[in-house]
N, C-alpha and C positions, 0 to 999 in steps of 0.2 A: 515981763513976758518970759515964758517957762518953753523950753525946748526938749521935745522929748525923744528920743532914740528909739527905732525900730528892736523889738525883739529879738534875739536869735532864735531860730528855728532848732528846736534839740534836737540833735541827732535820733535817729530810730536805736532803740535798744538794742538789738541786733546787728547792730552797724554795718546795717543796709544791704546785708546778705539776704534779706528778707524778699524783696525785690528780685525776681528773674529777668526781670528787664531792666535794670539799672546798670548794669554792662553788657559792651560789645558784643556779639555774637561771632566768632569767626565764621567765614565761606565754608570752611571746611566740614564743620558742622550742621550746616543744611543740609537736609534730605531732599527739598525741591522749596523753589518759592514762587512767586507769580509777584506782581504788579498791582495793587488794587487801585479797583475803579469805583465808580458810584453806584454802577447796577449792582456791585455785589450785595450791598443791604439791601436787595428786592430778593437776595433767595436765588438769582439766577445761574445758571452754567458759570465756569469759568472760563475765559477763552481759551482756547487750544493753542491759540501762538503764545499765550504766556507761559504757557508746562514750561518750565524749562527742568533737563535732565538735571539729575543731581551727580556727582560725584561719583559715584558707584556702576554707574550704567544699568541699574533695575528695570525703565522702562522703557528702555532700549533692547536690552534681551527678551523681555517679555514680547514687543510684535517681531523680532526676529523668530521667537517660537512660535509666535502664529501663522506667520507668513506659512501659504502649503510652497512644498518641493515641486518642484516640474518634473523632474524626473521620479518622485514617487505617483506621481498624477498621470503620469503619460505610461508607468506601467501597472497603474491600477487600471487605469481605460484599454489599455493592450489585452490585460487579462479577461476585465468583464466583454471587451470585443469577441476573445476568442471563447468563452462561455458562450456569450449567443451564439457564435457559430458553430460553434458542436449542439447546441441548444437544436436550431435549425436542422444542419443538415444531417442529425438524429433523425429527428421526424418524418424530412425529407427522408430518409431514407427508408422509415417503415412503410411510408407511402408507395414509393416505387417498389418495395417487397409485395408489398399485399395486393398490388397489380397488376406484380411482374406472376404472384402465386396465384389468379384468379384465371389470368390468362392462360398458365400452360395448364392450370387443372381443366382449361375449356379445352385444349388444343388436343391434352390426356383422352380427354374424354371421344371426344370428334376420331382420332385416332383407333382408341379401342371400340368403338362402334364399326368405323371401318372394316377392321380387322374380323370382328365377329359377323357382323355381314356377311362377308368375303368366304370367313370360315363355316358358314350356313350354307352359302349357294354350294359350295363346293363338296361340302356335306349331303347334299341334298341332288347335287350330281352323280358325285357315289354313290349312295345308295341308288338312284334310277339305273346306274351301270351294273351294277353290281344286282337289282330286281332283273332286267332284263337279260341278264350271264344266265342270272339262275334260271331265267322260263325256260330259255333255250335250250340248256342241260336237262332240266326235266321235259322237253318235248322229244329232246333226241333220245333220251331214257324210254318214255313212253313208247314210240315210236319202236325200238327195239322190243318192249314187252308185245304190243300189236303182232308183230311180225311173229316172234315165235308162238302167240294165242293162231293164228293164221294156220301154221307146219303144225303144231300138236291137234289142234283142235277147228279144224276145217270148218264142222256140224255147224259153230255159231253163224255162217252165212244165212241159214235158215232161219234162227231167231233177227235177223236181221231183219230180213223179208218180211216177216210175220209182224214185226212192229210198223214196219212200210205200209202194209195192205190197212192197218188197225189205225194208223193216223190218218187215211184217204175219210173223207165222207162218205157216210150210207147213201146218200145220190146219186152217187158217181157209177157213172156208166163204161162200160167199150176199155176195160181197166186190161193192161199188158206190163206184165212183169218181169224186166229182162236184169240176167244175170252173165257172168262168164260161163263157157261153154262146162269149165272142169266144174263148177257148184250147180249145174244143172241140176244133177241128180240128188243131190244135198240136198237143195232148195226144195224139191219136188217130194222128197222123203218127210222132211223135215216140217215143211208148213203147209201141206197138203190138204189139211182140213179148213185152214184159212180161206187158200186159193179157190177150192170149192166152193165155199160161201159166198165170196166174191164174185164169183165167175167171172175171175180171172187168168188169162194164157199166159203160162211160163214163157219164157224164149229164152235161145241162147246167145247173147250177142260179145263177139270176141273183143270188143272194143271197151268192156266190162269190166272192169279191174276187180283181182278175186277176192271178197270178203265183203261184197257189196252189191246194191243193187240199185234199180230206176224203175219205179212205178208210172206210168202214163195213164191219164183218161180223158173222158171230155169236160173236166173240169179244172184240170190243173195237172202238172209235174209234182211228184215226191221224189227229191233226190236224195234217195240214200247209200251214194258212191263212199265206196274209202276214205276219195280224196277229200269228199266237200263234208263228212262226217270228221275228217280229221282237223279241217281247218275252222270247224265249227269250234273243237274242245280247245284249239291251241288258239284260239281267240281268246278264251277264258282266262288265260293265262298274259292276253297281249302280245301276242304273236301273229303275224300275218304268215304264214307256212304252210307249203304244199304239204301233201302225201311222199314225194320223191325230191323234197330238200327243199325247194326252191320258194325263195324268201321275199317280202315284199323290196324296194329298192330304200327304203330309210331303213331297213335293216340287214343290209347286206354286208355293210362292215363290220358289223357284232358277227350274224354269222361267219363271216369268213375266219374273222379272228379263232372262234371258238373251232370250224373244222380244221382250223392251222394243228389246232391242239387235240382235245378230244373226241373228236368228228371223224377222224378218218378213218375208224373202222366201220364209224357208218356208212359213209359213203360207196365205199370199197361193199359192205354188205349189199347198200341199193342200187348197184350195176349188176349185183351176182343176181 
């Protein structure tokens, strides 16, 4: 019976440098390690409680850089707060501009309307003041021109007459032509071919004011007095005024004003 001895196993060529795993590894030399389990030949995650840090703190600094700051977060939120609030009350603000700008251009407006109004009636009073200054100065003008046609030229009593008898109707019967005593003879000179025709009677009635006359018949009054031929022309003008001044009662404050002023030689002339 033969007994035979195991082999020795030859060393590697290399003497077993060859091998990275054939020695210790020190701790110190890890970068990280884990634990293994079964699931990890399925491919799966590794668990999170095995990370463990290595020596160096790599991923430990790394969520410390992620981690965000509170104080950079609380004045990024402070800023973008105060952004929308300028944001806003920009806006707001062109709002209440262009409401506060509608309104006073209405208030503008309401205003200068007022104002031109006000500036029309008043314009429009003036001139009625200022129309009715002026009839009166040209009545009391007038009025002077009358008076001296009157002392120069007395005759025209007669062409008075004569248009008197010439507006009566051919109808007209029982016709009496009465004058002032001193244009008797005027009258009588003057339109004598009329009166004949008419066969109408001159008279002299002192109650006649001179430069005028009153036709009578049985069909009617022509009054062709001074007074009521002056108040006819000074109508035309919008005047209610006598012959001898005297004014309706809504215009008695314009005339007085105006004899305060200009008037008084008239007046003074129509008592002489």
């Amino acid at each position: 019976m033969t007994s035979s001895k195991p082999r020795p196993v030859p060393p590697p060529a290399d003497g077993g440098r060859s091998n990275a795993y054939a020695r210790f590894i020190p701790r110190e030399e890890l970068s990280s390690f884990s634990a293994w389990s079964p699931g990890d030949l399925a491919g799966g995650p590794l668990p999170q409680a095995n990370v463990q840090r290595g020596a160096t703190g790599t991923t430990g600094s790394a969520d410390e850089a992620a981690k965000p700051d509170p104080a950079a977060q609380q004045a990024a939120a402070l800023q973008a707060a105060r952004q929308a609030g300028y944001q806003d009350g920009y806006r707001d603000g062109l709002v209440a501009l262009d409401g506060f700008k509608q309104s006073y251009a209405k208030q503008a407006t309401a205003q200068v309307g007022t104002l031109v109004q006000s500036l029309a009636d008043e314009l429009d009073g003036l001139q009625q003041d200022m129309a009715r200054t002026l009839a009166i100065s040209a009545t009391h003008l007038a009025r002077q021109i009358v008076r001296s046609e009157l002392v120069t030229r007395p005759d025209l009593v007669a062409q008075v007459a004569q248009e008197a008898l010439d507006t009566l109707l051919l109808s007209a019967r029982h016709i009496t032509l009465r004058v002032h005593p001193d244009d008797h003879a005027l009258v009588a000179l003057g339109a004598a071919e009329v009166i004949e025709a008419r066969g109408a009677r001159l008279l002299g009635d002192a109650s006649m004011a001179r430069g005028g006359c009153l036709v009578e018949s049985d069909i009617g009054v022509i009054d062709a007095s001074l007074d009521t031929r002056w108040r006819r022309a000074a109508a035309t003008l919008g005047i209610d005024e006598s012959w001898d001044g005297q004014v309706a009662p809504e215009e008695a404050t314009d005339h007085a004003q105006l004899q305060a002023g200009t008037g008084r030689d008239d007046t003074r002339k129509a008592h002489e």
